[in-house]
C-alpha positions in Angstrom: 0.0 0.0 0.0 2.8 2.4 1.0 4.3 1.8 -2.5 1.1 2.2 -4.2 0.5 5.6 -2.9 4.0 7.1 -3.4 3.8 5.8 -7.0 0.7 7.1 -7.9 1.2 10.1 -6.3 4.7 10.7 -8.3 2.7 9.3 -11.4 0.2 12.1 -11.0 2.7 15.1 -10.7 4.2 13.8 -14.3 1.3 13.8 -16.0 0.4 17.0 -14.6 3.3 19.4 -15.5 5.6 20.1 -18.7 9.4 19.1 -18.8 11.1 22.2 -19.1 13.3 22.9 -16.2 16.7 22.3 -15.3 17.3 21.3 -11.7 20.7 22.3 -11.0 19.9 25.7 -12.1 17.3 26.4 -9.6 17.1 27.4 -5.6 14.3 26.1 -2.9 12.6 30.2 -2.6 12.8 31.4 -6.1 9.3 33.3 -6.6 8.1 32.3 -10.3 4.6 34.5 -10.9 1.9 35.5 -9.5 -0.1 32.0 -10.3 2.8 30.7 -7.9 1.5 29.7 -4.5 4.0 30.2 -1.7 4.0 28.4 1.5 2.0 29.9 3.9 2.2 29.5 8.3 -1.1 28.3 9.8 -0.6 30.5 13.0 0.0 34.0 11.1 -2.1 33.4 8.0 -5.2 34.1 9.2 -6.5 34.2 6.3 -5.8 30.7 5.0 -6.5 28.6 8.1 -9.9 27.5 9.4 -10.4 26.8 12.5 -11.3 23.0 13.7 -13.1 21.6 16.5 -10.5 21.2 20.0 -8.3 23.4 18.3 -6.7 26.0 21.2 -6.9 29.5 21.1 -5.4 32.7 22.4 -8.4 35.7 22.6 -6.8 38.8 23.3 -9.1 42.0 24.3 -6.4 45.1 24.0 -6.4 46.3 28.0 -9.4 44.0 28.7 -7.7 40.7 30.8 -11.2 39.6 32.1 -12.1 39.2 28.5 -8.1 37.2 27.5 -7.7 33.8 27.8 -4.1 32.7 26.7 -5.9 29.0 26.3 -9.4 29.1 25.4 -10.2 25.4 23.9 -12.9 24.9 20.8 -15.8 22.9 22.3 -17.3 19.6 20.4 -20.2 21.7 18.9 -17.5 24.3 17.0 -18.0 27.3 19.7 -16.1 28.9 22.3 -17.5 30.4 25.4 -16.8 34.3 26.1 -17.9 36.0 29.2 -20.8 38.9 28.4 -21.2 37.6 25.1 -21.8 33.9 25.7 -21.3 30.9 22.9 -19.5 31.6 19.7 -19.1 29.7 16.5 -15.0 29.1 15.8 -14.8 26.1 13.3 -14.8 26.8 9.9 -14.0 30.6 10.5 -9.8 32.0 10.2 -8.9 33.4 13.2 -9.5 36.8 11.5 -13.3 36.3 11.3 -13.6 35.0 14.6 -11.9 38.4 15.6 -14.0 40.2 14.0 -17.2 38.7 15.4 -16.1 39.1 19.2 -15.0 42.6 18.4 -18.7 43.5 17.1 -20.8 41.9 19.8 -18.0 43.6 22.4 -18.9 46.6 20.7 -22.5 46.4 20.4 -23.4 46.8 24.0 -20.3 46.5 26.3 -17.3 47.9 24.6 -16.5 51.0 23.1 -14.0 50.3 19.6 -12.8 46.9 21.7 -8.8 45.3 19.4 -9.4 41.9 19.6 -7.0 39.6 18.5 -7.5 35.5 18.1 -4.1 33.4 17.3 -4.6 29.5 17.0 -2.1 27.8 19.5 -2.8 24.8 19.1 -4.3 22.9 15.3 -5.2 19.8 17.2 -7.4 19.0 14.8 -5.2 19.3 11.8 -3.7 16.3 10.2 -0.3 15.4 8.1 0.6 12.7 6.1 4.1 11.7 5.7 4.4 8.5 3.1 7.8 7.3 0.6 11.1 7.1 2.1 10.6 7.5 5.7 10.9 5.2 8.8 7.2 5.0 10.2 5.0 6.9 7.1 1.3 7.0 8.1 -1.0 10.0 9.6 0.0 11.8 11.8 -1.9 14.6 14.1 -0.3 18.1 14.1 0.0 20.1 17.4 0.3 23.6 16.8 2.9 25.3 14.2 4.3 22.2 12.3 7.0 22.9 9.5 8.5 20.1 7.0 11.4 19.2 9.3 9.3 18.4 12.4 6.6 16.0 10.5 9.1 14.2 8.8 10.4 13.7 12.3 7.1 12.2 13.2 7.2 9.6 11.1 10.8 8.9 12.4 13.1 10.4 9.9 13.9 9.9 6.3 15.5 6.3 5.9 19.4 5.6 4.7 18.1 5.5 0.9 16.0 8.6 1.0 16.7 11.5 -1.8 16.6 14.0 0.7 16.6 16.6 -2.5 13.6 15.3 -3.8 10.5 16.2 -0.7 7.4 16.9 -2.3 4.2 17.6 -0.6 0.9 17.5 -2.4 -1.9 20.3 -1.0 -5.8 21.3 -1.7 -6.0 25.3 -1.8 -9.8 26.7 -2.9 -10.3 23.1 -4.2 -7.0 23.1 -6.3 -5.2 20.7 -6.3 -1.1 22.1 -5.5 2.4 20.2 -5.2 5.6 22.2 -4.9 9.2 20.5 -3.7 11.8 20.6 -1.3 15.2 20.5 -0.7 15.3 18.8 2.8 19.1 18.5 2.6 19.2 22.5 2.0 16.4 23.0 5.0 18.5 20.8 7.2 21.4 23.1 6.7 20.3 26.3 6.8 20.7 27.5 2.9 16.3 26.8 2.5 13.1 28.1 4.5 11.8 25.0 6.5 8.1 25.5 5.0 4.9 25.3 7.3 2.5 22.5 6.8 -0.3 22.8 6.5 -3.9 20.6 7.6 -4.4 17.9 5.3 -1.2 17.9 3.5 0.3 14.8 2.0 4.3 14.8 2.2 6.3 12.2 0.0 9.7 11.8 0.8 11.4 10.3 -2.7 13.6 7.3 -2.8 17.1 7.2 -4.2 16.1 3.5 -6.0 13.9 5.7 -8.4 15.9 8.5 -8.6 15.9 8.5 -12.1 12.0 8.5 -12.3 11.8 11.2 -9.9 14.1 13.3 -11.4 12.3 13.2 -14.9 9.4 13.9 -12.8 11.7 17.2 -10.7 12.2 18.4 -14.3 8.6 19.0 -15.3 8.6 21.3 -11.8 9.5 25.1 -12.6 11.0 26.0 -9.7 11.4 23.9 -5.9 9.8 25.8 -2.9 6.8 27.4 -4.5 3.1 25.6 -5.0 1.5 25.0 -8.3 -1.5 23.7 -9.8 -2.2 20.5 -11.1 
C-alpha cells in the first residue's frame, strides 16, 4: 500500500506538469509569478486557516484581561465560550473572522472600539501525512505550528536510501489541487526556509532506487519551494 500511494502520487505530478526545467539551475525560494503559491504558516495566515473543532486559542481583548484567555479550547459543537457575550461559533472561521465577530458583539453593548485579537495555539485538529522514504510513514496529528522538518520527524526520519533533494508535498488550496518540492538537505542546513505544513497535506519523501524516475518527474517542476496547480 505504502508503495502504491507514493507511485501514484509521483505518477500524478508527471502527468500534470511540462518538462522544461533544469534542476541544477534552480534554488528552494525562487518566486516564479503570481499563479505561484508560496508556502503559507497556519498561525499567522489568518486568512488561509480554518479553525477545527478542540483546536486551542489565544483571545486577546487590547487592556481588557477579564475578557483574554491565553488557552481558550474549541468545544465539540465548533463554539467557544466568552464571558458577556456567551457561545461563539470558531470552526470553519480564520482566526480573523472570529476576531472580528467578538470585536462586534464587544462593541455592540459592552465595549467602546474593543482590538481583539485571536491566534490559533494549538491545530489539534489538523492532520499530516508523511508516506515514501521515511521510517514509520502513516498519519500523523499536528499540534500547533508544524513545519516540514518536524513531521518528517514524526514519522521517524527519512531512511538511509531517502533523496533528501527530492521532498514533495501535495496540498488542496480553494479546491486546487497544488504540489511544490523541497530540498530537505538545504532545510536541514540552513541555505532553505523549513516551509509550514499545513492541515491535510500529504508529504512524499522520494527514494534514491527511483531516482531516475523522480528526477524526470523534478524536471517537469518550474521551480522547488513554491506551489502549483495541477
Amino acid at each position: 500500500m505504502r508503495n502504491l500511494l507514493f507511485v501514484l502520487l509521483l505518477g500524478t505530478l508527471a502527468a500534470c506538469v511540462s518538462n522544461d526545467r533544469n534542476i541544477a539551475t534552480v534554488t528552494a525560494a525562487t518566486e516564479i509569478g503570481a499563479d505561484a503559491m508560496q508556502v503559507q504558516s497556519i498561525v499567522s495566515e489568518g486568512d488561509d486557516y480554518r479553525i477545527g473543532g478542540t483546536d486551542l486559542l489565544s483571545v486577546s481583548v487590547f487592556q481588557v484581561p477579564d475578557l483574554s484567555f491565553a488557552a481558550l479550547r474549541v468545544d465539540a459543537s465548533g463554539n467557544i465560550q466568552m464571558p458577556l457575550i456567551g457561545a461563539v461559533r470558531a470552526a470553519g472561521r480564520t482566526p480573523n473572522e472570529l476576531s472580528e465577530d467578538i470585536r462586534a458583539r464587544l462593541a455592540d453593548r459592552y465595549l467602546r472600539n474593543p482590538q481583539v485579537t485571536v491566534t490559533v495555539t494549538e491545530a489539534a485538529s489538523q492532520k499530516v501525512t508523511v508516506d515514501g522514504d521515511v521510517a514509520a510513514p502513516g498519519v500523523f496529528e499536528m499540534r500547533g505550528r508544524t513545519t516540514l522538518v518536524q513531521a518528517i520527524a514524526m514519522a521517524k526520519g527519512p531512511t538511509p536510501t531517502a533523496d533528501l533533494n527530492s521532498v514533495a508535498i501535495f496540498r488542496t488550496q480553494g479546491g486546487q489541487r497544488m504540489v511544490a518540492v523541497f530540498d530537505l538537505a538545504a532545510i536541514r542546513n540552513g541555505t532553505a526556509e523549513d516551509p509550514v505544513i499545513l492541515g491535510d497535506d500529504v508529504i512524499v519523501v522520494d527514494r534514491s532506487r527511483v531516482n531516475a524516475f523522480f528526477r524526470d518527474v523534478l524536471g517537469a517542476v518550474p521551480v522547488l519551494g513554491v506551489f502549483r496547480g495541477f
